[in-house]
C-alpha positions as CSV (number, residue, x, y, z in Angstrom):
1,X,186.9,339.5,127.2
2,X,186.7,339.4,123.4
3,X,183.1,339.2,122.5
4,X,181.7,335.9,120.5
5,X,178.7,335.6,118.8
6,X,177.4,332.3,117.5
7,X,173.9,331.7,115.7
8,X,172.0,328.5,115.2
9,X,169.8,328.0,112.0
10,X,166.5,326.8,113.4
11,X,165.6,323.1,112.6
12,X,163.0,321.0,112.7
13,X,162.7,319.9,116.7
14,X,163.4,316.2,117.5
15,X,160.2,313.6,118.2
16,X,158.9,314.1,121.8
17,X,157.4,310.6,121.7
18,X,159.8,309.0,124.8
19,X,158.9,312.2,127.0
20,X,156.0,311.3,129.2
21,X,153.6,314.2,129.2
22,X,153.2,316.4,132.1
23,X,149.7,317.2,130.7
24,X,148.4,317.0,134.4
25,X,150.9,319.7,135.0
26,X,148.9,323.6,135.2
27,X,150.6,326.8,134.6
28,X,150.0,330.3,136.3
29,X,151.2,333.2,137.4
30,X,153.1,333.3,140.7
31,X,151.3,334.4,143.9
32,X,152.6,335.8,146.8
33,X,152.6,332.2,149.0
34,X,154.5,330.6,146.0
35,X,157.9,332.5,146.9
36,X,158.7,330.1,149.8
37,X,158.2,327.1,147.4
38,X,160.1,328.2,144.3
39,X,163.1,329.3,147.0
40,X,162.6,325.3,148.3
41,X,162.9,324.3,144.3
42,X,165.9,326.6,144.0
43,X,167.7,325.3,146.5
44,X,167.2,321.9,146.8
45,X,168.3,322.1,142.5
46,X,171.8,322.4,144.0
47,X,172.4,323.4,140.3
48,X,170.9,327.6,140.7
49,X,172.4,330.5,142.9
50,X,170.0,330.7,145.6
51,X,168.8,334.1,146.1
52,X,167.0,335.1,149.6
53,X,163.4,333.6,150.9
54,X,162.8,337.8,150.8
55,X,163.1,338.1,146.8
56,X,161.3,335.1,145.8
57,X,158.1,336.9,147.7
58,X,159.2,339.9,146.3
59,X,159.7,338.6,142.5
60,X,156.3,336.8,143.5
61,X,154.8,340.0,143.9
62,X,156.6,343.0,141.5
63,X,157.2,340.2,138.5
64,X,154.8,337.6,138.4
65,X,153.4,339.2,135.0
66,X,156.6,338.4,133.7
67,X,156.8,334.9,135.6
68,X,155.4,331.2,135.8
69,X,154.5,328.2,138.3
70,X,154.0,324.8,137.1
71,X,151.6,323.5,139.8
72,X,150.3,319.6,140.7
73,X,146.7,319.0,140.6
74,X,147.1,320.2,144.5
75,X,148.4,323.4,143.3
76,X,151.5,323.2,144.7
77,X,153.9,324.8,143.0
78,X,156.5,322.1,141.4
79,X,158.7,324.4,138.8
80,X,159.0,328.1,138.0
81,X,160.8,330.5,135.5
82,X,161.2,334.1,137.4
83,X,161.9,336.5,134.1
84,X,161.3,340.0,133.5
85,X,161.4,342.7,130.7
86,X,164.3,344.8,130.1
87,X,163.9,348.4,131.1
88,X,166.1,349.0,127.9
89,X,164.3,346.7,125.5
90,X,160.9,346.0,126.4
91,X,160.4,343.6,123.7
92,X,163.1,341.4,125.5
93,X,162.0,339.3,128.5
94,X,165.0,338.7,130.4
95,X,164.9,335.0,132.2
96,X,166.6,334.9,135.4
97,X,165.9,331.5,136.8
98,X,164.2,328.1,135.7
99,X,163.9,325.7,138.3
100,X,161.7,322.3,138.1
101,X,161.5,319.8,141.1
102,X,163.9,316.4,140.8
103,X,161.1,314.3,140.5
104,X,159.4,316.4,137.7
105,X,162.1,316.6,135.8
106,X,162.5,315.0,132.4
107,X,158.8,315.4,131.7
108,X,159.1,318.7,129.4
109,X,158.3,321.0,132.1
110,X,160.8,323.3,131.9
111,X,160.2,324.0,128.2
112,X,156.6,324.2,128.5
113,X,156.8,326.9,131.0
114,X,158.5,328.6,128.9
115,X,156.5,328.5,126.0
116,X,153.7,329.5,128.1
117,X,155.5,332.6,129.2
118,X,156.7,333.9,125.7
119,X,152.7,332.7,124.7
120,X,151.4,335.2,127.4
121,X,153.7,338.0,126.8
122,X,153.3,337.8,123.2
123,X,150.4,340.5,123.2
124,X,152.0,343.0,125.1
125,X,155.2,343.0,122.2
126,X,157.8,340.4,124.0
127,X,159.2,338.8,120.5
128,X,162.8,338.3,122.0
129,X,164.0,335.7,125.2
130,X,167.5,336.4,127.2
131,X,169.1,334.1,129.5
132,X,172.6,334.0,131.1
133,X,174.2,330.3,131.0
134,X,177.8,329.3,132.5
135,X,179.4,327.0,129.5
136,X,179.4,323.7,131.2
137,X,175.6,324.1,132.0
138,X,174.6,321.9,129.1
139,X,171.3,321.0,130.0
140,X,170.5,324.5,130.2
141,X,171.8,325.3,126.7
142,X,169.8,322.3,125.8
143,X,166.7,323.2,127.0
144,X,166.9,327.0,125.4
145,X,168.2,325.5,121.9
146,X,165.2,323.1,122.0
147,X,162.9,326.3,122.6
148,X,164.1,328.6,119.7
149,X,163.8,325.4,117.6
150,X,160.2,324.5,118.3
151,X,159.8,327.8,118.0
152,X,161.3,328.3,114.4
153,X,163.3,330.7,115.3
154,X,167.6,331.7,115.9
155,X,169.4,331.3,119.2
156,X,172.4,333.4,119.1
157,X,175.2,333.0,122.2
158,X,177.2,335.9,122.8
159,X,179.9,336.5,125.6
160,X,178.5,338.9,128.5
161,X,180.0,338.1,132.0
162,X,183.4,337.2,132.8
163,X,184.5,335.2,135.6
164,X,186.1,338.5,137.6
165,X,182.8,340.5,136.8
166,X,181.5,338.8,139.9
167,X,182.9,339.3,143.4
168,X,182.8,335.4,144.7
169,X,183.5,332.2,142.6
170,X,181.6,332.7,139.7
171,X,182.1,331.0,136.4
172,X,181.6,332.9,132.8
173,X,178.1,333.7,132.3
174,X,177.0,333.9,128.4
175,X,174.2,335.7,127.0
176,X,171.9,333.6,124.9
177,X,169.2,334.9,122.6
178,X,166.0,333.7,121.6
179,X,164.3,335.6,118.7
180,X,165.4,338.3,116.3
């Protein structure tokens, strides 16, 4: 695979004014009880690779420094973004999986948990975000691009995964950056 790097120039991010705001919406670490709900969320996305019940407790337990939970005002746990730092480049906080419920959707969630992460992890050095994306997941695309912008800052895609890196069915998976 020939590697391909391309790099946005940040821009002003678009009017929010048609979202309605999810301001009812909290945000907090994951706790141990949250793994079966965020493996309900993941799965019923249809969209995500659905890892087992086992490592959403376990991510719920080792990573939830590194992770989020966007709960209802019963604390139930309706969205979550599972990331964690690179061994390599601990300034790099790697997200694996953002997952918000269908009937949350559409209300900012997804990019607010996100913010809230890189907000938290700011004071312990995390200036950079990684995510892997397949190319026809544009709503994930959009979702990261929309972060770097409000953020002022680059997204850069490079090539990282090729379909025969995996060993079932598994489309290309790019690398995108957040930060320099």
């Amino acid at each position: 695979m020939t590697p391909v790097t391309e790099r946005s120039t940040p821009t002003p991010a678009p009017a929010e004014s048609n979202l309605r705001s999810p301001a009812e919406l909290q945000f907090r670490t994951p706790r141990i009880a949250d793994g079966i709900r965020m493996w309900e969320i993941a799965r019923d996305s249809r969209v995500l690779d659905v890892n087992s019940g086992y490592a959403y407790v376990l991510w719920c337990r080792d990573y939830s420094a590194t992770s989020v939970v966007a709960t209802d005002e019963f604390d139930r746990p309706v969205g979550f973004v599972t990331g964690y730092r690179r061994p390599e480049s601990p300034a790099t906080l790697f997200v694996w999986q953002v997952a918000v419920d269908a009937d949350q959707r559409g209300r900012g969630a997804a990019g607010r948990m996100l913010h809230t992460l890189l907000d938290r992890l700011r004071p312990c050095g995390v200036t950079r975000l990684e995510t892997t994306i397949s190319p026809d997941n544009t709503a994930s695309i959009a979702l990261f691009t929309a972060v770097a912008q409000q953020r002022g800052t680059h997204i850069t895609r490079t090539d990282l995964f090729a379909p025969d890196d995996f060993p079932d069915s598994h489309l290309a998976e790019d690398l995108y950056t957040i930060g320099d």
